[in-house]
N, C-alpha and C positions, 0 to 999 in steps of 0.2 A: 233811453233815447234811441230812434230809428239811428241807423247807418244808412244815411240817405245823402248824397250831394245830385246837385243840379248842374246845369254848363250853365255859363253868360247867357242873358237877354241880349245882350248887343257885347262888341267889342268899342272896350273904352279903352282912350287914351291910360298911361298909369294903371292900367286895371291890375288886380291883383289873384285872380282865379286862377292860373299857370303857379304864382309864386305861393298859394295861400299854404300847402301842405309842407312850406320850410319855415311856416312860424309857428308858435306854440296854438296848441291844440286849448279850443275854449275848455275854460275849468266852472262855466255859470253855465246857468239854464236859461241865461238870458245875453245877447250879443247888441250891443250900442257900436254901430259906425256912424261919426259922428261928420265926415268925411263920404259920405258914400257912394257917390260914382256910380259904377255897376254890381256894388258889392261884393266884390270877388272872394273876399274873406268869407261872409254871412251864406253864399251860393254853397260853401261847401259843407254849411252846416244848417241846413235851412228847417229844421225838426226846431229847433231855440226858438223861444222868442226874439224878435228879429225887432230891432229900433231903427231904422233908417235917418240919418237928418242930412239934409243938402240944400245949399246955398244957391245953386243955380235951377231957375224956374223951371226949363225945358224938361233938367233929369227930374227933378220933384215929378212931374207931373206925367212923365211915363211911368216911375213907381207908382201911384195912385191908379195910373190904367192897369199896370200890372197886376194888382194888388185884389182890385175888383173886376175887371175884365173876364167873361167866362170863354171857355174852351173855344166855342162854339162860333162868337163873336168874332174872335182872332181868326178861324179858319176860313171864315169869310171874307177875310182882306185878301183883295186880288192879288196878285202878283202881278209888281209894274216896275219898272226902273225910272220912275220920275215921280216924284212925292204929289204935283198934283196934277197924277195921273190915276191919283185914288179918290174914291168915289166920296160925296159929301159926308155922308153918313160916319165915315171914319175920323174920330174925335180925333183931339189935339195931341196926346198920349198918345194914341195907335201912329199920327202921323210922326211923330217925332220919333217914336222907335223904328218904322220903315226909313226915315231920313238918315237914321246911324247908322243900319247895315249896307247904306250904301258907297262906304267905304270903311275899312277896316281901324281900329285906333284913332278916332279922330276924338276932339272935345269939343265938337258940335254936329249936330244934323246936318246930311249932305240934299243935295236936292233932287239928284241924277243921280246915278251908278255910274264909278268912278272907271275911266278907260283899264285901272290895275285891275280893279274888280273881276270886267269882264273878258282880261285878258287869263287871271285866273280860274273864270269858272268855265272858259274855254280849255282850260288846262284840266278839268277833272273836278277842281273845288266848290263842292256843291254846295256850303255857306255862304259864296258868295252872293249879296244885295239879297234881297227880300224874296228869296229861292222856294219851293216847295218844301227842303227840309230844312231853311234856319222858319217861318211861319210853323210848322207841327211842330220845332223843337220849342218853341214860346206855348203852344198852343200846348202840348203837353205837360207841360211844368206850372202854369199858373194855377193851377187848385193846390198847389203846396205851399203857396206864399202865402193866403190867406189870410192867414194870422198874423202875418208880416205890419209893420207902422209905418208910414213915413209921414215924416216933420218936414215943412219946407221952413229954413232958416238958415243960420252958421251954427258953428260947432257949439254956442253957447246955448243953443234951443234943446239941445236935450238933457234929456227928464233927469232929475236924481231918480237912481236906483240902489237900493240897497247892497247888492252885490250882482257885479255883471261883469263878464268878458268887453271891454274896450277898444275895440280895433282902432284906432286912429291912423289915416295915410291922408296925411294932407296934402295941398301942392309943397314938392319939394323946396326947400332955401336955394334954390340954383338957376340954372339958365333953363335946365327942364322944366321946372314947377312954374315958369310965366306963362306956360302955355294954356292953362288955364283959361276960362273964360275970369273967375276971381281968382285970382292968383295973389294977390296981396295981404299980405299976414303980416298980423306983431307975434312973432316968434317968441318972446320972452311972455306975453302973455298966454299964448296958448299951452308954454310947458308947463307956468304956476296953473292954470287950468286942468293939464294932465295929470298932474301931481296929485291932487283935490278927487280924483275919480277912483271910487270903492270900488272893491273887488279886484280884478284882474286886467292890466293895460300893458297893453303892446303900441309899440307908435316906430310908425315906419319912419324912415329917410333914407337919403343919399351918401355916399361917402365923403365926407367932409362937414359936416353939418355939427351944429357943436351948442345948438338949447336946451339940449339934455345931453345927457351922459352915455349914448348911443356906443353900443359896440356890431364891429362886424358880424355881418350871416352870411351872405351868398354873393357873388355874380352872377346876375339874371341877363337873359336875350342876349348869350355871347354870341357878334356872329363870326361869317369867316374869316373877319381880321384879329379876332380872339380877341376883341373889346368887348364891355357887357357894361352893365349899370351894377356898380357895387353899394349893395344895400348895406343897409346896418338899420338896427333893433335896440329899442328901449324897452325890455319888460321885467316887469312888477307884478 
């Protein structure tokens, strides 16, 4: 297997690409997120067969543009700070991914470039909204996904696989995990569901969460009041 990781297509809400290198390392040659957001997990191992499944339309459907969309295409989208402020030609994929960078961690497309945005790209932060370098940095990395899947569904659309790496990070049991656009779970069915899954499974949460048998890993995004989200991990 290449030693190859990618950055984020967009910054998602929950995203996990910052935390992915404090969970176990895939032990397949094949990675099912069945949950997959911006894939933050599968970003850092993108050489694997990659299964994609997601429930919300919008993300499905800029993995699809990502997936097939060439170099070439992407370099073409102008650089605008108003989504339609982009030219017809740029499908519903391209639009929805310039709609995320124009604010950072959201769980929907923005429409505008958010006053933070551009009060940081005034500061130096050149990812900021739909920049010169977050466009090359998509533009560069999509001949690697490729061979990348995506499923638009819930978690129960993906494939049996013989033996695969399982990322599972769903919306968390808490006041975070509403934020969601689907945020509503039967929690006791999705564990007998994770339980059921071959090969290798990791399933994220929050501290406090109690559908599986979840032990502490990290505090992640402590800031300077030295509070952070303290994760815990179920793997098998």
């Amino acid at each position: 297997m290449l030693k190859l990781k990618l950055k984020p297509f967009w910054r998602y809400y929950g995203g996990k690409w910052r935390a992915a290198p404090r969970y176990p390392a895939p032990l397949h040659g094949t990675i099912v997120e069945p949950f997959a957001g911006a894939a933050g997990y599968a970003m850092r191992y993108p050489d694997r067969r990659v299964v994609l499944v997601e429930k919300y339309a919008v993300v499905a459907e800029m993995w699809r543009y990502l997936i097939g969309v060439t170099e070439a295409e992407v370099r073409r989208i102008p650089l605008v700070e108003a989504v339609a402020d982009l030219p017809a030609w740029v499908p519903a994929g391209g639009r929805y991914l310039v709609g995320f960078t124009m604010n950072a961690a959201v769980t929907s497309p923005r429409r505008v470039l958010s006053a933070g945005s551009k009060r940081l790209r005034e500061m130096g932060r050149t990812f900021e909204g739909w920049s010169e370098n977050q466009r090359e940095r998509v533009a560069s990395q999509v001949s690697q996904i490729r061979h990348w899947k995506i499923i638009e569904g819930d978690y129960t659309a993906a494939p049996d696989a013989p033996a695969a790496t399982w990322f599972v990070d769903p919306p968390y049991n808490n006041a975070a995990g509403a934020h969601y656009i689907h945020s509503a779970l039967d929690y006791r069915a999705l564990a007998s569901w994770c339980l059921t899954r071959p090969g290798q499974l990791i399933v994220c949460e929050n501290e406090g969460a109690n559908w599986l048998p979840f032990q502490p890993l990290a505090t992640f995004k402590a800031g300077v009041n030295g509070k952070g989200s303290h994760e815990v991990i179920y793997h098998r």
